[in-house]
N, C-alpha and C positions, 0 to 999 in steps of 0.2 A: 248798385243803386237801382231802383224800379221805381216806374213811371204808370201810376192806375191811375187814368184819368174816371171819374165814378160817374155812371150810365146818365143819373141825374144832368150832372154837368152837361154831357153830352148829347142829353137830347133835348135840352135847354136850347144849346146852342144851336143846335138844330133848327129849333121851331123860331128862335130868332132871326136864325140866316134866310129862313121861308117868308118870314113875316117883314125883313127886310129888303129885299133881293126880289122874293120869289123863290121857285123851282132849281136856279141855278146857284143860292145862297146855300142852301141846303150842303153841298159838297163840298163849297168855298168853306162856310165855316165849320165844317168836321176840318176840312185840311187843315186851317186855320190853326185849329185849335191843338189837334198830332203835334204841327210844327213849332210851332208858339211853346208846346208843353217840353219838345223837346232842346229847346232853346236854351232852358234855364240850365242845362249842363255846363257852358262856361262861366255860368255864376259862381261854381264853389272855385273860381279860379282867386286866392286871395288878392285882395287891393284894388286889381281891372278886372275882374268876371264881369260886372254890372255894366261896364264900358262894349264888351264883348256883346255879352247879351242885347242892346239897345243894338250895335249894328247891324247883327245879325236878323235881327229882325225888320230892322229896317227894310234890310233885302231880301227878307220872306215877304214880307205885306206888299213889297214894287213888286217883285215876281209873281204873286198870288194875282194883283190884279192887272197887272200886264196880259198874262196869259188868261183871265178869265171875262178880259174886257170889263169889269163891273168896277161902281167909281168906289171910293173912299167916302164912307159913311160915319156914323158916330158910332157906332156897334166894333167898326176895325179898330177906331182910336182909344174905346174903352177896351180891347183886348190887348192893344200895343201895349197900353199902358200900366194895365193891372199884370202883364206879366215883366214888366220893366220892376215895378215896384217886388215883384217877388224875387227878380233878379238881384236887386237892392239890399235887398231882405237876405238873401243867400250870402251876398258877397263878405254882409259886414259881419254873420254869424261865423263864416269862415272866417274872416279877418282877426276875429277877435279870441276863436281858439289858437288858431296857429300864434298871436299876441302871448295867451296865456304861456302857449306850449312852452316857446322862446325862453318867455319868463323865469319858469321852470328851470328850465334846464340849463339855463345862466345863471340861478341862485344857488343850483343844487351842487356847486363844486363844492 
C-alpha cells in the first residue's frame, strides 16, 4: 500500500495552517495532515476500521494540540472529519469485497 499525499494538497494545507494559526500552523498542519493520512490504514480493517480510525484520531488531534498549545479551530474539525468519512469510505469498500469474496466461495462448492 503507498501513501502520496500530492504537493498541491500539501501546500494547501500549509498556507491554511499559516492563515489560521500563523507561523506555528504551518507545521501543526503538515503534521496534521502525515498523521491524519496515515490514519486511514485501519480502515481497510473489515466492519470496525472506520471505528478505529475515528479514535485514533481522536488521539492524534488531543496530542497534536496538547503539545502545540494551539486551540481547536474549524480547519482541525474539517480535516477530522473528511478523513473520518474516507475512513468510512474504506471500511464499507472493504466490507463489501470480503462480503463478495465469502459469497463466492460458499456457492462455489
Amino acid at each position: 500500500m503507498r501513501f502520496d499525499i500530492p504537493i498541491p494538497l500539501i501546500l494547501l494545507t500549509m498556507l491554511l495552517g499559516y492563515l489560521v494559526y500563523g507561523y506555528e500552523g504551518i507545521l501543526f498542519m503538515l503534521a496534521l495532515l502525515i498523521l491524519l493520512s496515515i490514519t486511514l490504514i485501519p480502515s481497510i480493517i473489515p466492519f470496525i476500521g472506520a471505528y478505529f480510525t475515528y479514535i485514533i484520531n481522536l488521539r492524534i488531534i488531543e496530542l497534536l494540540l496538547e503539545t502545540t498549545g494551539l486551540e481547536l479551530t474549524w480547519i482541525v474539525s474539517l480535516f477530522f472529519w473528511m478523513f473520518i468519512i474516507l475512513g468510512i469510505i474504506n471500511t464499507i469498500v472493504v466490507t463489501g469485497m470480503l462480503i463478495v469474496i465469502i459469497f463466492l466461495i460458499l456457492t462455489d462448492r
